[in-house]
C-alpha positions as CSV (number, residue, x, y, z in Angstrom):
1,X,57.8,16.0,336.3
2,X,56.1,13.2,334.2
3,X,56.2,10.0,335.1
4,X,58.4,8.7,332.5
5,X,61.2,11.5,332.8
6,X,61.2,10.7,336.7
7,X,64.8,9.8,338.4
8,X,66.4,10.1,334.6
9,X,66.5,13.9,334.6
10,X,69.3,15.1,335.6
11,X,67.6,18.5,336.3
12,X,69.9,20.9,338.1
13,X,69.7,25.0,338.7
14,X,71.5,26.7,335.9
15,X,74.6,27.6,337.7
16,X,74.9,25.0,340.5
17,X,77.6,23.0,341.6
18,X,77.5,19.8,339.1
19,X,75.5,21.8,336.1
20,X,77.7,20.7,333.4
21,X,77.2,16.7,334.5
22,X,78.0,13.6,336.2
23,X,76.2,10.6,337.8
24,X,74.3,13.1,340.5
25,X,70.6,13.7,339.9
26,X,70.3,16.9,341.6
27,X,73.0,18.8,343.9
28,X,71.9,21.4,346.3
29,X,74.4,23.4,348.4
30,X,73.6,23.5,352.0
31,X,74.5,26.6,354.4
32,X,74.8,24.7,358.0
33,X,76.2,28.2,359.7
34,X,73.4,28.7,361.4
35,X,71.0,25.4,361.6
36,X,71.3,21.6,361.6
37,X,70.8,19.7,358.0
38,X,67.4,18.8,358.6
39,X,66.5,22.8,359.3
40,X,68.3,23.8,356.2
41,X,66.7,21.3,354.1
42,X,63.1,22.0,355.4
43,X,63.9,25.9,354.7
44,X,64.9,25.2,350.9
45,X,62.6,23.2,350.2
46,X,60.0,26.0,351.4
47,X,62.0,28.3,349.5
48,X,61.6,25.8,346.3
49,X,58.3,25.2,346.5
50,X,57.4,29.1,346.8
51,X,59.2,29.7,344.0
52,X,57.6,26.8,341.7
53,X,53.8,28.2,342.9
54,X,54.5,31.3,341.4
55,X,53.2,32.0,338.6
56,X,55.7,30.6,335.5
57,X,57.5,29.6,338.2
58,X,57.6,25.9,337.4
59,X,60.9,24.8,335.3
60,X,62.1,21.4,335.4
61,X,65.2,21.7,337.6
62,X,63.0,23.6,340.0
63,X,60.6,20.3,340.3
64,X,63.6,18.1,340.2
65,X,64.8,20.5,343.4
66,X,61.3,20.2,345.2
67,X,61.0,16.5,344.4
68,X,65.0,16.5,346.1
69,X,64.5,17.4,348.4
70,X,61.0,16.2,350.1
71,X,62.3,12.6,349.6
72,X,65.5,13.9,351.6
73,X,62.9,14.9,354.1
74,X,60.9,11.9,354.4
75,X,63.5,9.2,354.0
76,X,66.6,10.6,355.3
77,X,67.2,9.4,359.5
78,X,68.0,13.4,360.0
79,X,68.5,12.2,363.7
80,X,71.7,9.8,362.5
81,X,72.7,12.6,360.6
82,X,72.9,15.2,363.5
83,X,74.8,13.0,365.8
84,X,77.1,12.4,362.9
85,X,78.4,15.7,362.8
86,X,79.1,18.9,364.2
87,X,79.1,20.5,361.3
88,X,75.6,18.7,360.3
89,X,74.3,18.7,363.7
90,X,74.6,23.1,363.4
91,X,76.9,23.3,366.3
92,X,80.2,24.1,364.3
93,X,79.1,26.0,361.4
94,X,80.0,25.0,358.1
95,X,78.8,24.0,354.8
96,X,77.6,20.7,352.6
97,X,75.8,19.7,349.2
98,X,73.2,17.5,349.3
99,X,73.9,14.7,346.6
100,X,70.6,12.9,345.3
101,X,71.5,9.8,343.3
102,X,68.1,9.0,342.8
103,X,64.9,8.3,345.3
104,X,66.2,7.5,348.6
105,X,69.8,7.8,347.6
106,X,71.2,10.3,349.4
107,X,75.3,11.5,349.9
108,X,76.4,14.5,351.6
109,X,79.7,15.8,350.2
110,X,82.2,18.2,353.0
111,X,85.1,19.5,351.6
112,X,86.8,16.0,350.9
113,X,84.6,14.0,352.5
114,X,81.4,12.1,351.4
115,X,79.3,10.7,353.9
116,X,76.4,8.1,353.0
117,X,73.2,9.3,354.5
118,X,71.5,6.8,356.4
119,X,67.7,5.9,355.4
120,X,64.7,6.5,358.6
């Protein structure tokens, strides 16, 4: 993504939850059955990136995906996170999306509840 499109974008997988709009830059739905947040961040992001290095495999809400989701990685106190939670900590299975307002702006949405996520 170009400099001058970067955190205006509102870039999201054809399909995903928020597609048709709304104040979130990207949304990414988070399986937590089996793994903590951090885990099934790290493993989507792999996933993401993968997928953009093949060839014409680069669309925009791909790198808006990828660029989600490393700054969720860097920034995000993943630690905080865990002890938050059971359901984000992987002990009580479950499921969450990933909000990015922007860089280092970070909510996690579960069923009716939206959590802040706390900056490392």
């Amino acid at each position: 993504m170009s400099n001058e499109n970067k955190g205006r974008t509102a870039a999201r997988e054809p399909g995903s939850p928020g597609a048709g709009g709304g104040e979130a830059f990207v949304r990414i739905g988070l399986d937590l059955s089996r793994h903590c947040v951090e885990t099934e961040a790290r493993r989507l992001y792999e996933k993401a990136l993968r997928q953009a290095l093949a060839p014409d495999g680069l669309e925009a809400w791909l790198e808006a995906r990828v660029e989600a989701l490393a700054d969720f990685l860097e920034h995000a106190d993943h630690r905080a996170l865990r002890a938050s939670d059971p359901v984000l900590s992987g002990a009580a299975g479950g499921k969450a999306v990933l909000v990015v307002h922007g860089p280092g702006s970070f909510s996690l949405e579960m069923g009716d509840r939206t959590l802040a996520v706390p900056l490392g």
